[in-house]
N, C-alpha and C positions, 0 to 999 in steps of 0.2 A: 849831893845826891841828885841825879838826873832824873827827868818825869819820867815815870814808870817803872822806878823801882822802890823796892822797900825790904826794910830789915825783917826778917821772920823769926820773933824769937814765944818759944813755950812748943806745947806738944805738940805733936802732930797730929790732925784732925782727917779721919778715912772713911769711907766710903759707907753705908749703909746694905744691909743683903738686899737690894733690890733688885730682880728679875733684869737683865739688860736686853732681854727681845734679840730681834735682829737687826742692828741698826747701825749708821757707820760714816766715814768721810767721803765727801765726794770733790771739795776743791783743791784741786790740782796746780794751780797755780803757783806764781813765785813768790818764794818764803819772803815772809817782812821778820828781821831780828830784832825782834824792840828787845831789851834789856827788862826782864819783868820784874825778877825776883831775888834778894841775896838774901840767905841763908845764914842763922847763928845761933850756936848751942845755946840752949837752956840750962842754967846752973840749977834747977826743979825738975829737969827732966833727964835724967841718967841714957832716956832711950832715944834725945833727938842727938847724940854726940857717939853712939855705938852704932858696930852696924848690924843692921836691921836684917839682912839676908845676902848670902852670896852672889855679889853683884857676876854678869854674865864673862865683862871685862876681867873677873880677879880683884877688882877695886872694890872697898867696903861702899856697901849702899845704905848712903843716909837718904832717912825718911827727911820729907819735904812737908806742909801746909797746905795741902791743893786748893782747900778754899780762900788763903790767903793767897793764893799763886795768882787763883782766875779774878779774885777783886784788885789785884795790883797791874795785870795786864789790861793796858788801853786795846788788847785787837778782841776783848770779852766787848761782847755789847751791854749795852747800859738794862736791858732788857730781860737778860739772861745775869747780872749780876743782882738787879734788883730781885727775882726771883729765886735765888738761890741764899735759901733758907733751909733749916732745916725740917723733917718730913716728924721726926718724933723727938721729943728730948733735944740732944748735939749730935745725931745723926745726920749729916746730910746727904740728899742723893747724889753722890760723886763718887766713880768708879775710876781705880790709880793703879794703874799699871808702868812697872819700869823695866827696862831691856834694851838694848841694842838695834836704833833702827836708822842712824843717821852715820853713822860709821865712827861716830867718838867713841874715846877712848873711856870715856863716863857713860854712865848708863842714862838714857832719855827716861823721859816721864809722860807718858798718856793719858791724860784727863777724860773721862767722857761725864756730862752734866747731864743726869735723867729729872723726869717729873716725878712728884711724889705720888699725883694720881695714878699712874700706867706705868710707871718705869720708862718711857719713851725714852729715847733720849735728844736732848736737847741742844745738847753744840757738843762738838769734842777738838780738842787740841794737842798738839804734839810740842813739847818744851825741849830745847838739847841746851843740854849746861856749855857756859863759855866762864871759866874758872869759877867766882863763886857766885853769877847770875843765871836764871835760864833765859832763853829767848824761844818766843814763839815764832815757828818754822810750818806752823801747818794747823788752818781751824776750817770748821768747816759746824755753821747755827742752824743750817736749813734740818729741822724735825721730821722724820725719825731717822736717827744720823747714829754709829757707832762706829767705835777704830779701835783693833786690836793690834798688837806685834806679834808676827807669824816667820818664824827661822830670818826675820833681820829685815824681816820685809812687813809694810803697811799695811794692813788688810781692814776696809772700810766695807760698811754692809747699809745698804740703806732700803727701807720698805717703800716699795710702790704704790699708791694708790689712786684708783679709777675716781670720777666725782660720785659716784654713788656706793664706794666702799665704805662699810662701817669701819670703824679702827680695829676693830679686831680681826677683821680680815681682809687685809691689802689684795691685793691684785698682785703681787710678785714680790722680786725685791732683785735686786743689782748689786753683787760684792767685786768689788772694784780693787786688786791691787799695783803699790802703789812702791816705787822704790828712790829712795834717794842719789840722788847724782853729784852730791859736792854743795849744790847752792838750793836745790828745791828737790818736793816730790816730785816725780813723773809717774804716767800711768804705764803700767804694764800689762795687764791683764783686765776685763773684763767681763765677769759671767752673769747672765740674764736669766731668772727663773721665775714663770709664771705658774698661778698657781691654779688650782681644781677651784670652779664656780661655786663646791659644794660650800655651803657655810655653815653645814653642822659638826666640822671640826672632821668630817672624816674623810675629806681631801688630800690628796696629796701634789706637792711640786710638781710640776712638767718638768720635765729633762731641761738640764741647765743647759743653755746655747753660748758657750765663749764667742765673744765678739773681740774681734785682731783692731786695733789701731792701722 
């Protein structure tokens, strides 16, 4: 077995209802495929060997370990692993999203790590299976960070803040998307929205400005 991988075996451990804000990916750069994760049914759990929901491909979608995904992945930081715990009981804040965004024929796996204080989120990653491994293709640790799948496409959302914004009210925020071309993200789109100085909550967004590459 090669460094950075491991066996995943017992139930699957999901996400907690924590609030995910606005928050999202911003590095664009070229995907590193380290080999994180291999996958293997529990003879205790009838639900890690069925499938879980109609994957988008037609392919049964087996549930995965997210928190055993991100502590076997070397491109998690040591920082973000140490801190990822859970917020009450075996809740952890880890939000798991799976769909089509890299063009495989398996359905990808989107991790996003929030705080248990705020919900921020705290790193998010993009996994695409290479038979029974996944490899990460796309993180991005800089806080307040969030990455959803939107029709096949990356959609990263990240809050802005001025040095004298409190956290509960950034200064804007930048949704960035993001689409795959065979070896890495690319950026396609970016739209920029700042927000109303008011900070009694009765603010509203400026008009988003798309910015062209």
């Amino acid at each position: 077995m090669s460094a950075g991988t491991v066996v995943l075996v017992g139930t699957a451990v999901f996400a907690v209802g924590c609030a995910t804000g606005g928050t999202g990916l911003r590095d664009g750069g070229p995907a590193r495929t380290d080999p994180v994760a291999k996958t293997a049914p529990s003879a205790a759990s009838p639900e890690s060997t069925s499938e879980a929901s109609a994957a988008p491909s037609g392919k049964p979608l087996k549930k995965v370990d997210p928190v055993a995904l991100l502590k076997a992945d070397p491109k998690v930081s040591a920082e973000v692993k140490r801190d990822l715990k859970p917020c009450t009981g075996k809740e952890y804040p880890v939000d798991v999203s799976y769909g089509k965004v890299t063009g495989s024929t398996v359905v990808d796996i989107v991790v996003n790590v929030l705080s248990c204080a705020d919900a921020l989120g705290r790193g998010s990653y993009v996994y695409r299976a290479d038979g029974a491994t996944y490899e990460n293709v796309f993180s991005d640790e800089q806080p307040p960070v969030y990455a959803e799948i939107d029709r096949g496409d990356l959609v990263v959302t990240k809050q802005v803040y001025a040095k004298s914004d409190p956290l509960a009210y950034p200064s804007g925020e930048d949704v960035i998307t993001y689409r795959w071309n065979g070896e890495k993200f690319t950026e396609q789109d970016r739209v920029h929205s700042e927000y109303s100085n008011v900070v009694d909550g009765g603010g509203q967004p400026a008009p988003a400005v798309p910015q062209k590459n």
